[in-house]
N, CA and C atoms as a LAMMPS dump frame, in Angstrom:
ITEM: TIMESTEP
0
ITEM: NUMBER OF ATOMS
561
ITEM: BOX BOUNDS ff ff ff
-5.0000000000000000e+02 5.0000000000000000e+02
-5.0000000000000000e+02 5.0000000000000000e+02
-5.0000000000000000e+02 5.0000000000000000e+02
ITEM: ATOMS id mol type element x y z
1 1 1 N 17.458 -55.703 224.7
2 1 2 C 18.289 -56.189 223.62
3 1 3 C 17.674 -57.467 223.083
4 2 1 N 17.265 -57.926 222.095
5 2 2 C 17.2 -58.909 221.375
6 2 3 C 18.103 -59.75 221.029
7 3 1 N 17.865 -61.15 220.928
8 3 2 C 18.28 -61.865 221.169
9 3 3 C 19.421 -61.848 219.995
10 4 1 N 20.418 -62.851 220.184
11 4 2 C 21.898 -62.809 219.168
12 4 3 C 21.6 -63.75 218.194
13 5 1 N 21.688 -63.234 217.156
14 5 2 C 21.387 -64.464 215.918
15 5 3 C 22.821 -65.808 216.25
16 6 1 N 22.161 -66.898 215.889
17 6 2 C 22.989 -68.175 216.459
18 6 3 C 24.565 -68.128 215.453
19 7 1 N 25.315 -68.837 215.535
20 7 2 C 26.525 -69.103 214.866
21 7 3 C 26.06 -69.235 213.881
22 8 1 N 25.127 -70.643 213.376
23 8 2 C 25.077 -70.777 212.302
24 8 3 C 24.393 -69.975 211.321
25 9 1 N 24.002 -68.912 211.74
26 9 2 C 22.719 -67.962 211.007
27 9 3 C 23.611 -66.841 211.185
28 10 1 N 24.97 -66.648 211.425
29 10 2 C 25.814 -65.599 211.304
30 10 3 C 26.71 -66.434 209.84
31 11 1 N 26.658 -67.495 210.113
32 11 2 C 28.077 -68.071 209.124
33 11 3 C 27.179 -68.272 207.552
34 12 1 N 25.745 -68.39 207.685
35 12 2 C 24.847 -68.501 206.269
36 12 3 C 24.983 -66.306 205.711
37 13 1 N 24.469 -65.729 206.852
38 13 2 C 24.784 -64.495 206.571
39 13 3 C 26.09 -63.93 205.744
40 14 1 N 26.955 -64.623 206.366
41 14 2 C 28.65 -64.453 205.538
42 14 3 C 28.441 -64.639 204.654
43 15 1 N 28.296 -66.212 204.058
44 15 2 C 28.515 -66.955 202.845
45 15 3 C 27.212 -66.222 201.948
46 16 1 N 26.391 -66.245 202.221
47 16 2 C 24.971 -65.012 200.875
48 16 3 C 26.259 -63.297 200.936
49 17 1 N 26.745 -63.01 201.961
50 17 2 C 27.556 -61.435 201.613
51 17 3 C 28.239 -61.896 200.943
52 18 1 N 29.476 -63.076 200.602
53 18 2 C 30.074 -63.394 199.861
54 18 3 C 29.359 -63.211 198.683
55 19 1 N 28.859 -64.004 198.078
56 19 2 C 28.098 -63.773 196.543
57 19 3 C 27.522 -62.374 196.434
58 20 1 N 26.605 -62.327 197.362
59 20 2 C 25.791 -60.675 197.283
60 20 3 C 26.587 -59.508 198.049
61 21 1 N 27.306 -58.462 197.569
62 21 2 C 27.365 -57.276 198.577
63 21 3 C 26.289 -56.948 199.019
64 22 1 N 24.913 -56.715 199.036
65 22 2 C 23.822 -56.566 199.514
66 22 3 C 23.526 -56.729 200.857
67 23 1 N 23.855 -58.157 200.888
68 23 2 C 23.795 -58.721 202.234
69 23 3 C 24.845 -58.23 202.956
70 24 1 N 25.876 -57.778 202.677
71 24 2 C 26.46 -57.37 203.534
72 24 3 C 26.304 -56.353 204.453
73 25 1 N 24.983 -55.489 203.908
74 25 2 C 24.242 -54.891 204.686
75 25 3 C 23.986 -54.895 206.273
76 26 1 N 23.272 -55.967 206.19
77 26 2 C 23.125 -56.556 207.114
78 26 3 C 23.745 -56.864 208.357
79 27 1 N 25.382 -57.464 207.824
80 27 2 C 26.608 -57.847 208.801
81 27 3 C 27.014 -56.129 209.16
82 28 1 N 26.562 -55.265 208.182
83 28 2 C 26.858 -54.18 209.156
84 28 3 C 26.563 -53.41 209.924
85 29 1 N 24.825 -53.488 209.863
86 29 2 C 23.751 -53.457 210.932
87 29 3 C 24 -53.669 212.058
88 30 1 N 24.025 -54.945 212.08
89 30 2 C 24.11 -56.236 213.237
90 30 3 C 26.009 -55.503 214.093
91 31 1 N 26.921 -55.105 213.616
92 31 2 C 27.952 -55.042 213.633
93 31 3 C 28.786 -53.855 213.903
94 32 1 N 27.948 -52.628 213.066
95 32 2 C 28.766 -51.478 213.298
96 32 3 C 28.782 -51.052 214.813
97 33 1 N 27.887 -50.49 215.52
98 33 2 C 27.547 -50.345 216.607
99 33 3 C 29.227 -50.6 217.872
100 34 1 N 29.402 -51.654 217.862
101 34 2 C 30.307 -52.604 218.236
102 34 3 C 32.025 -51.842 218.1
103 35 1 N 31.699 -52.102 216.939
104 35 2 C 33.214 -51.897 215.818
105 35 3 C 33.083 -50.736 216.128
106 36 1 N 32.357 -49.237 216.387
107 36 2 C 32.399 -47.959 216.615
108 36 3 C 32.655 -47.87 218.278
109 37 1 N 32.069 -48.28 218.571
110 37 2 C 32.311 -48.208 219.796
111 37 3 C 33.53 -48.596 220.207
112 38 1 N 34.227 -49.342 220.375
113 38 2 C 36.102 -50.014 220.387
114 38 3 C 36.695 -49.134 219.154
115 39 1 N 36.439 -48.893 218.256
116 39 2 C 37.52 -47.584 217.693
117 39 3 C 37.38 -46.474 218.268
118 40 1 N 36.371 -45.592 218.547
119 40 2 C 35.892 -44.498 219.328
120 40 3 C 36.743 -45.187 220.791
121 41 1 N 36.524 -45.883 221.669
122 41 2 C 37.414 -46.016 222.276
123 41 3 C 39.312 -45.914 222.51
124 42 1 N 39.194 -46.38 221.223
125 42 2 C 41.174 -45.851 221.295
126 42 3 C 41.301 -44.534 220.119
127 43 1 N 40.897 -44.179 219.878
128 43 2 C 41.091 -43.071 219.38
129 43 3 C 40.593 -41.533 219.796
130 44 1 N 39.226 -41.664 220.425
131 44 2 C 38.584 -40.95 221.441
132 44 3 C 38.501 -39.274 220.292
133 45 1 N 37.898 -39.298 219.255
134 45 2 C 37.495 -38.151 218.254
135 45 3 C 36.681 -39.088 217.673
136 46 1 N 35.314 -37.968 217.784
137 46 2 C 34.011 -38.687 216.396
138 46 3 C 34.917 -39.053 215.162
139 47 1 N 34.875 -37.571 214.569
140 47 2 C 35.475 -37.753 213.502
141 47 3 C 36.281 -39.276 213.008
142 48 1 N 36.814 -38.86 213.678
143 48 2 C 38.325 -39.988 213.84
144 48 3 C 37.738 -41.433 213.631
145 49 1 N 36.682 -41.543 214.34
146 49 2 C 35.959 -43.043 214.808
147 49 3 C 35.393 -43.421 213.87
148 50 1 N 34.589 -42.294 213.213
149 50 2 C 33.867 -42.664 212.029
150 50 3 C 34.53 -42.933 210.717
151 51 1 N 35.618 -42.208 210.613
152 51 2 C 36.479 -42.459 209.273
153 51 3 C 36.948 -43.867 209.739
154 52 1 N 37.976 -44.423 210.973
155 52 2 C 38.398 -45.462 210.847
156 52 3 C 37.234 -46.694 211.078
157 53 1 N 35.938 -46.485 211.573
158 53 2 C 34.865 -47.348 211.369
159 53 3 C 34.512 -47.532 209.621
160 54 1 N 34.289 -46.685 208.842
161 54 2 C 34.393 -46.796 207.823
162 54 3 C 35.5 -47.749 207.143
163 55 1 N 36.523 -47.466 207.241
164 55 2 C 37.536 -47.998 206.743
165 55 3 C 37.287 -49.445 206.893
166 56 1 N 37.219 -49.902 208.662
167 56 2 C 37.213 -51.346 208.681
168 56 3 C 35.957 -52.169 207.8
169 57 1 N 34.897 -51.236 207.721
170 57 2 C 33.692 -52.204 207.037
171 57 3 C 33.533 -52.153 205.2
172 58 1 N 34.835 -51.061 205.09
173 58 2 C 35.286 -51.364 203.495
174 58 3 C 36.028 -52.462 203.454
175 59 1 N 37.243 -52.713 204.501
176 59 2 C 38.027 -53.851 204.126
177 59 3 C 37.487 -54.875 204.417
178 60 1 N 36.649 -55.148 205.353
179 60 2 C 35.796 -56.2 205.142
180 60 3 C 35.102 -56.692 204.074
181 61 1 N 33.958 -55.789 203.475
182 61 2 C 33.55 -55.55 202.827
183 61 3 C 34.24 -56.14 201.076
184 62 1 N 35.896 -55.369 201.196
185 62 2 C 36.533 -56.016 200.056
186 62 3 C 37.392 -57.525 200.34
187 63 1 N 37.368 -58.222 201.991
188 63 2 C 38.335 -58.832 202.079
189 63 3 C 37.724 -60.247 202.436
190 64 1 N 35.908 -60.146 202.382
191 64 2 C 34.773 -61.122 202.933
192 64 3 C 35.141 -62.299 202.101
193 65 1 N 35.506 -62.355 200.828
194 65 2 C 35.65 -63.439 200.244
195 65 3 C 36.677 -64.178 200.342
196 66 1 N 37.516 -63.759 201.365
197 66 2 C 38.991 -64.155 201.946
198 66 3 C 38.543 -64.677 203.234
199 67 1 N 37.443 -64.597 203.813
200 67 2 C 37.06 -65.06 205.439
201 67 3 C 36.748 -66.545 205.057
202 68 1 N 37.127 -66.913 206.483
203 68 2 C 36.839 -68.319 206.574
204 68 3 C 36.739 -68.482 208.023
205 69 1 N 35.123 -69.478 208.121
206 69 2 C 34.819 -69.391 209.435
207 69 3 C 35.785 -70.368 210.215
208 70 1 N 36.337 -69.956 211.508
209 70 2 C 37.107 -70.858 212.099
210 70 3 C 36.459 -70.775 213.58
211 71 1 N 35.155 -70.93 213.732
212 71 2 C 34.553 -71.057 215.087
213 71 3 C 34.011 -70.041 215.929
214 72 1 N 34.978 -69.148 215.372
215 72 2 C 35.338 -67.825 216.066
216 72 3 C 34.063 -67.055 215.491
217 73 1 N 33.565 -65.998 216.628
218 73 2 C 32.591 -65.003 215.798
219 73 3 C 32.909 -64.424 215.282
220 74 1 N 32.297 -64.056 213.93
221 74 2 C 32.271 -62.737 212.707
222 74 3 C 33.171 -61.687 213.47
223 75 1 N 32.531 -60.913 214.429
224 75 2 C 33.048 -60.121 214.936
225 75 3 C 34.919 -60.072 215.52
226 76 1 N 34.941 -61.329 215.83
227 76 2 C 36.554 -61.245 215.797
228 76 3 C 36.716 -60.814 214.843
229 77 1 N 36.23 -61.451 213.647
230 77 2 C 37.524 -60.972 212.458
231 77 3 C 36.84 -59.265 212.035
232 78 1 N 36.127 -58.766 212.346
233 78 2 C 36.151 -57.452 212.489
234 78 3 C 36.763 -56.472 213.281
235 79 1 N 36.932 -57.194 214.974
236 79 2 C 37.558 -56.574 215.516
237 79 3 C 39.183 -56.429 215.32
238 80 1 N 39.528 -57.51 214.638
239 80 2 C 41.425 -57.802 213.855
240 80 3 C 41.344 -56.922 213.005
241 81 1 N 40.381 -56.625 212.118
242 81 2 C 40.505 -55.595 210.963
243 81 3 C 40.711 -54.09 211.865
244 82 1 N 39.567 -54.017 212.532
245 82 2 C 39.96 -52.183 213.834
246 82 3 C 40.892 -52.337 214.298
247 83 1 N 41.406 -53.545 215.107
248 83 2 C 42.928 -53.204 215.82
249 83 3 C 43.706 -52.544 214.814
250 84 1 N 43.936 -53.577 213.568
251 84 2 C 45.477 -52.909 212.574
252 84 3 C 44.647 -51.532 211.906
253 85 1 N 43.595 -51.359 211.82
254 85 2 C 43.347 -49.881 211.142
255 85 3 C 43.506 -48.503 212.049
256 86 1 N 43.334 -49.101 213.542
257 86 2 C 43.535 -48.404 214.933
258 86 3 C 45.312 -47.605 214.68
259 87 1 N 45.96 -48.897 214.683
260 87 2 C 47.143 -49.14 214.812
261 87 3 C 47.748 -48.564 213.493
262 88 1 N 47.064 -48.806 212.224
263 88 2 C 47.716 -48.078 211.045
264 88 3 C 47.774 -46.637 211.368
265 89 1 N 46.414 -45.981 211.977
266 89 2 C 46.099 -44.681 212.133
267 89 3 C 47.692 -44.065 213.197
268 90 1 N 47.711 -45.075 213.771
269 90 2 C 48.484 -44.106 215.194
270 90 3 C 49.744 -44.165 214.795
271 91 1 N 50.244 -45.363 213.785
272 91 2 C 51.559 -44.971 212.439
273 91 3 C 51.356 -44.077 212.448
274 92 1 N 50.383 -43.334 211.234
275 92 2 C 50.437 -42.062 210.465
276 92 3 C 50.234 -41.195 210.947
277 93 1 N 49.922 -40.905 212.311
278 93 2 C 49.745 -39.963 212.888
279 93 3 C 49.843 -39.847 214.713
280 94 1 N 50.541 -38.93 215.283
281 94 2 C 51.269 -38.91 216.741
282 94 3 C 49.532 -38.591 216.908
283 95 1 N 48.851 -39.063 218.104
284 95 2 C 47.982 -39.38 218.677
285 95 3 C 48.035 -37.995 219.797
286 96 1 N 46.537 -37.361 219.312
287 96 2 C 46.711 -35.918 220.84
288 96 3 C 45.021 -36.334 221.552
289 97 1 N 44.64 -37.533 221.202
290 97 2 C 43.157 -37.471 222.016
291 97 3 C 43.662 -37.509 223.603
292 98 1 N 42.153 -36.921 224.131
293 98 2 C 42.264 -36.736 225.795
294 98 3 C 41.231 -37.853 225.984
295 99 1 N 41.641 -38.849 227.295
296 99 2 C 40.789 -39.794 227.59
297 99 3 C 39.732 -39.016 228.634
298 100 1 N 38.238 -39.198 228.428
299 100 2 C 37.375 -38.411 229.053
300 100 3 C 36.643 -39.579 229.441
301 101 1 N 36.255 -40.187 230.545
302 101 2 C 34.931 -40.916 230.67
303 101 3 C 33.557 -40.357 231.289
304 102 1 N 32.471 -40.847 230.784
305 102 2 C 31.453 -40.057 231.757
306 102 3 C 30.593 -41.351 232.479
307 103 1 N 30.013 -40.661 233.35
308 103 2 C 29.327 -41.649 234.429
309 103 3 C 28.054 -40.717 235.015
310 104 1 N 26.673 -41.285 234.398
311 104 2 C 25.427 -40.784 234.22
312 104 3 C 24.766 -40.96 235.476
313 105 1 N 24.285 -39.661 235.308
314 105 2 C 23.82 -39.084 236.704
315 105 3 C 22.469 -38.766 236.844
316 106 1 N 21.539 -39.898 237.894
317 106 2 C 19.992 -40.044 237.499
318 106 3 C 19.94 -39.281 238.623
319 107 1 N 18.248 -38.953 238.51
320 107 2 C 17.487 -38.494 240.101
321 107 3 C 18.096 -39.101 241.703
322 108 1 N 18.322 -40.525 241.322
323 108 2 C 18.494 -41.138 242.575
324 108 3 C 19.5 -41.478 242.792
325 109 1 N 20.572 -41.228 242.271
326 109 2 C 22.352 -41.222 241.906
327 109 3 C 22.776 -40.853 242.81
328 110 1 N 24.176 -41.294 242.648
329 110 2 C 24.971 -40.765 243.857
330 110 3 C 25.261 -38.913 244.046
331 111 1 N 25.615 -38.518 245.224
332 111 2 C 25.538 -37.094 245.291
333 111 3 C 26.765 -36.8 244.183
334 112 1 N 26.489 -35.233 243.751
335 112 2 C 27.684 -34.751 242.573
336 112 3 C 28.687 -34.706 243.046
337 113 1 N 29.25 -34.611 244.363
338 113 2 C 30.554 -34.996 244.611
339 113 3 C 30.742 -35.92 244.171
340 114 1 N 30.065 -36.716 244.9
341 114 2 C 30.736 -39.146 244.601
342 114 3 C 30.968 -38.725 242.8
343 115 1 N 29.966 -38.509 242.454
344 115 2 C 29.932 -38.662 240.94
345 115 3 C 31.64 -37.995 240.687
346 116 1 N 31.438 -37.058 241.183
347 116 2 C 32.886 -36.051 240.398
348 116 3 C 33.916 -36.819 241.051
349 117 1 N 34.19 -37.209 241.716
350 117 2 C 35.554 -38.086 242.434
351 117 3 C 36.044 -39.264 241.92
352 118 1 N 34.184 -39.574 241.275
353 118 2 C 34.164 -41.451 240.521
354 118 3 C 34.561 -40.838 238.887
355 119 1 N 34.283 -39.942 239.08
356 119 2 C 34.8 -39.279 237.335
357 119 3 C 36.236 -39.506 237.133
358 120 1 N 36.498 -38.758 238.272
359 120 2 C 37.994 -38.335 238.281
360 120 3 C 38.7 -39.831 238.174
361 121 1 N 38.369 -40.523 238.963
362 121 2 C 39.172 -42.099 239.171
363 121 3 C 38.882 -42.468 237.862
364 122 1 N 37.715 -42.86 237.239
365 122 2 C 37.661 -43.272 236.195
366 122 3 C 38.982 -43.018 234.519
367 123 1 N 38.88 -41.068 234.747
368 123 2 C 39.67 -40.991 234.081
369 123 3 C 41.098 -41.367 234.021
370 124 1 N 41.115 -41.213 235.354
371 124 2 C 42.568 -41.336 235.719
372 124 3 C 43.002 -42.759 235.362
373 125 1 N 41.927 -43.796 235.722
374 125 2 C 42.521 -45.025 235.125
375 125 3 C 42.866 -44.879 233.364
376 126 1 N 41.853 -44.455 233.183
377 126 2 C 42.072 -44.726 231.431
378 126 3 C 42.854 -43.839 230.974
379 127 1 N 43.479 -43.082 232.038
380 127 2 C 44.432 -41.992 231.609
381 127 3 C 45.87 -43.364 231.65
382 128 1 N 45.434 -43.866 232.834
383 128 2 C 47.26 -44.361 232.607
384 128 3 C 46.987 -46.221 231.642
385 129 1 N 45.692 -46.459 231.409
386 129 2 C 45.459 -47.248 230.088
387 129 3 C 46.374 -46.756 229.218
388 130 1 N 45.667 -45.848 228.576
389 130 2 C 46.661 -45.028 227.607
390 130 3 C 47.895 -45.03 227.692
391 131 1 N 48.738 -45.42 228.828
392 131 2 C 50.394 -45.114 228.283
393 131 3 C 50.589 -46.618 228.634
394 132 1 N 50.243 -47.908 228.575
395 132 2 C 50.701 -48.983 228.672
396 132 3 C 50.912 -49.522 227.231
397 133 1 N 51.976 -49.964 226.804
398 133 2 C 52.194 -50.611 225.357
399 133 3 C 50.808 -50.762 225.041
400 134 1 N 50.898 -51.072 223.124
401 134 2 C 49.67 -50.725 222.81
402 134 3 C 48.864 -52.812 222.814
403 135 1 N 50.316 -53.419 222.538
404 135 2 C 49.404 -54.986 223.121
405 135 3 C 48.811 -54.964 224.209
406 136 1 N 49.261 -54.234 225.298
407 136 2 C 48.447 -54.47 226.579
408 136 3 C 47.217 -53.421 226.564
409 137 1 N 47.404 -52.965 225.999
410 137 2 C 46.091 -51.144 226.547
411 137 3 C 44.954 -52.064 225.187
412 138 1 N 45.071 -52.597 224.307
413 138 2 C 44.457 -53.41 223.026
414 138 3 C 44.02 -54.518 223.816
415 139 1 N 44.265 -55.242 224.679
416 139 2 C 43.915 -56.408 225.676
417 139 3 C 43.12 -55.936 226.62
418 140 1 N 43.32 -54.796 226.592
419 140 2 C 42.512 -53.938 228.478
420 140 3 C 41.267 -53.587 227.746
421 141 1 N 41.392 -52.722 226.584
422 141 2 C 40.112 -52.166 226.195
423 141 3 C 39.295 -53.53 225.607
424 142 1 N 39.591 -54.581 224.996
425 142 2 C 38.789 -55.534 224.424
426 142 3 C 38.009 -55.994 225.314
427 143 1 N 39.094 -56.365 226.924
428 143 2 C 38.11 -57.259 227.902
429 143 3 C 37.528 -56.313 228.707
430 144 1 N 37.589 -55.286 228.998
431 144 2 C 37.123 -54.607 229.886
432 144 3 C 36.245 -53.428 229.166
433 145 1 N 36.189 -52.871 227.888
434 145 2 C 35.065 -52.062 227.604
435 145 3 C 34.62 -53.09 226.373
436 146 1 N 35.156 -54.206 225.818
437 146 2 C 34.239 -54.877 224.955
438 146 3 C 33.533 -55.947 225.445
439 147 1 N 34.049 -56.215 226.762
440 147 2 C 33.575 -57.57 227.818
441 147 3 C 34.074 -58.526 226.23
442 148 1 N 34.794 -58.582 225.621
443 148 2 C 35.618 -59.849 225.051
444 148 3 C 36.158 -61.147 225.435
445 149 1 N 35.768 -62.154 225.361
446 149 2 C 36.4 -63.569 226.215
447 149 3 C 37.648 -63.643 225.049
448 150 1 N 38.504 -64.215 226.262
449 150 2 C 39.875 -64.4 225.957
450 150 3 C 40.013 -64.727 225.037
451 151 1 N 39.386 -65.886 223.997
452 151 2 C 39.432 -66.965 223.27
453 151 3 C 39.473 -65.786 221.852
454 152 1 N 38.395 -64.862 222.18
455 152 2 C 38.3 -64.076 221.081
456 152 3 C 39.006 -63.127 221.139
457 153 1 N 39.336 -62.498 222.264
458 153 2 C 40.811 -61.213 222.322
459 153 3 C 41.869 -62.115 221.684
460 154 1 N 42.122 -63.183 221.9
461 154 2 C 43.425 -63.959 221.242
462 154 3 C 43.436 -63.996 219.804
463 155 1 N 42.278 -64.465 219.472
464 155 2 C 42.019 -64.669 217.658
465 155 3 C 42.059 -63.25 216.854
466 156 1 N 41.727 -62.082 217.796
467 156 2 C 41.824 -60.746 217.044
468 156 3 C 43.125 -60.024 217.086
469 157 1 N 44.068 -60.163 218.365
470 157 2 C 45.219 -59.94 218.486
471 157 3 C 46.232 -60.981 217.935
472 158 1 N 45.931 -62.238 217.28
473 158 2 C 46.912 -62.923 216.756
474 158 3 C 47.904 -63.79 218.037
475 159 1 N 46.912 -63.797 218.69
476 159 2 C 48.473 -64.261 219.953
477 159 3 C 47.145 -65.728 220.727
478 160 1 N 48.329 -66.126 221.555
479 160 2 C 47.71 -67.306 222.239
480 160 3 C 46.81 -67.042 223.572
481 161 1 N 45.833 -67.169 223.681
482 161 2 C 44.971 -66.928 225.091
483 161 3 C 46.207 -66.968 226.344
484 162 1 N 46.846 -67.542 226.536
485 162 2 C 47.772 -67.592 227.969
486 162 3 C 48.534 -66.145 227.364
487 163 1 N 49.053 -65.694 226.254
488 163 2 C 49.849 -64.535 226.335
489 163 3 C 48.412 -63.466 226.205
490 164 1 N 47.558 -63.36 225.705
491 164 2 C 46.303 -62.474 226.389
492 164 3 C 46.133 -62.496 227.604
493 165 1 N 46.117 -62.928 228.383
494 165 2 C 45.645 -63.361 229.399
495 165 3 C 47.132 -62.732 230.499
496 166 1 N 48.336 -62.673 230.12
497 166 2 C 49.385 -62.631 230.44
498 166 3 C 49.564 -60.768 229.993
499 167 1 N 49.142 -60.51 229.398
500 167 2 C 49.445 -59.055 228.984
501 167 3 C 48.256 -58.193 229.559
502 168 1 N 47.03 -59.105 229.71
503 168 2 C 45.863 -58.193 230.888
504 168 3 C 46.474 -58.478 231.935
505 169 1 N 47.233 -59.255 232.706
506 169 2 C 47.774 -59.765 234.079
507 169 3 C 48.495 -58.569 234.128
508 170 1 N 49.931 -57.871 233.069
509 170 2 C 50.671 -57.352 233.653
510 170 3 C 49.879 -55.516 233.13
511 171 1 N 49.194 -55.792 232.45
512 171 2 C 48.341 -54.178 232.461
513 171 3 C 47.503 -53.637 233.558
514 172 1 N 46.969 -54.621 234.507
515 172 2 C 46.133 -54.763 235.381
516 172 3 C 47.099 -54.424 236.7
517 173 1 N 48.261 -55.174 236.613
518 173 2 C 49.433 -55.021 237.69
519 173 3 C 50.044 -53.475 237.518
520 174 1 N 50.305 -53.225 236.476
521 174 2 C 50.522 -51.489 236.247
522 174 3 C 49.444 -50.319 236.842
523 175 1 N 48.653 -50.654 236.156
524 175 2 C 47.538 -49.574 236.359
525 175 3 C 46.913 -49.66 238.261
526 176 1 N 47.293 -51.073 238.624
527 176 2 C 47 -51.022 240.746
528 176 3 C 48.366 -50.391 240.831
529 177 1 N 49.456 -50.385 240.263
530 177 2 C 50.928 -49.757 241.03
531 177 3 C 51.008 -48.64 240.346
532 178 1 N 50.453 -48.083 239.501
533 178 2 C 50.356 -46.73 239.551
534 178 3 C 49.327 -45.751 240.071
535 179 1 N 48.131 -46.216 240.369
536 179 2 C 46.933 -46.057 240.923
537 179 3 C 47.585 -45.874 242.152
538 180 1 N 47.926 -46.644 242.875
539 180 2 C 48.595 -46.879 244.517
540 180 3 C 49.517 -45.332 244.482
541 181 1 N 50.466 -45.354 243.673
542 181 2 C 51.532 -44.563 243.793
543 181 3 C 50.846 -43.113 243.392
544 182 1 N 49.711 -42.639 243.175
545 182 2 C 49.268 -41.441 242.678
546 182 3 C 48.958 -40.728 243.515
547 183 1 N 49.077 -39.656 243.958
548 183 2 C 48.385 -38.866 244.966
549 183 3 C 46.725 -38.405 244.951
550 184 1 N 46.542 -39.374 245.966
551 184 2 C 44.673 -38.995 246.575
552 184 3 C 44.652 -38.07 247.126
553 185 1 N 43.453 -37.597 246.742
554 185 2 C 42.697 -36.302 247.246
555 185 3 C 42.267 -36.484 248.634
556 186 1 N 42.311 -35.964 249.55
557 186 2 C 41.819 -35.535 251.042
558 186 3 C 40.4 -35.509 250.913
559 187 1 N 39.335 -36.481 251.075
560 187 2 C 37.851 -36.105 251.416
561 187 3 C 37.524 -34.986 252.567
């Protein structure tokens, strides 16, 4: 991976997309990747991912001249635009994706059992992700499949780092007491 262009060479990038759509190119280069990946995450259909990835880098796109840097990376305010377009989507429509995770399996990997058992757990967590309110399961997926620091899960969810921080506490406390309470398989 190459290195991260600095703050200030993200915030000159903004301000030239402001004047130029052109440049905005660029911020979506540097950006989509990201933003697809965390919508494809809560929505879990290509299709699906790509229309609401689209969407967020139009409203950006139309809403850039309304940004204002407040410290925070670019990407927060992209990722605030996917949450509510996430969240508009699951308005307009009752949600039937199946949470699937996969876990890649080299020459020197664990045997296909481990693998299939670590599958199974895997899903099963993000199976019961999925039914925790959507502030908390929106807090789980930011820090834990976007590796998001608090500071920036807070600025994209609109809320204060101690109530981020407070809604991964009690999503984290759900998902060990339902995990606990599930019936394991007999090795």
């Amino acid at each position: 991976m190459s290195s991260l262009p600095s703050h200030a060479d993200e915030v000159q990038l903004v301000e030239r997309a402001k004047r130029d759509p052109a440049a905005f190119g660029e911020l979506y280069d540097r950006h989509f990747s990201q933003i697809y990946r965390f919508v494809y995450s809560r929505v879990r259909d290509q299709s699906a991912a790509e229309d609401v990835t689209s969407e967020v880098f139009m409203k950006a796109l139309r809403g850039i001249g309304r940004y204002q840097d407040t410290g925070r990376p670019f990407s927060a305010w992209l990722y605030q635009i996917a949450v509510n377009a996430v969240n508009d989507r699951y308005r307009s429509q009752k949600p039937t994706e199946d949470i699937d995770s996969q876990v890649a399996v080299s020459d020197r990997g664990p045997a296909l059992d481990e693998v299939a058992i670590l599958n199974e757990e895997v899903r099963q967590i993000w199976r019961l992700v999925e039914t925790l309110p959507a502030p908390q399961r929106t807090a789980m997926v930011l820090k834990f499949q976007e590796d998001m620091k608090i500071d920036d899960i807070a600025a994209v969810m609109g809320k204060s780092p101690g109530a981020v921080k407070l809604l991964i506490h009690r999503g984290v406390t759900r998902i060990r007491e339902n995990v606990g309470a599930a019936p394991r398989r007999v090795r």
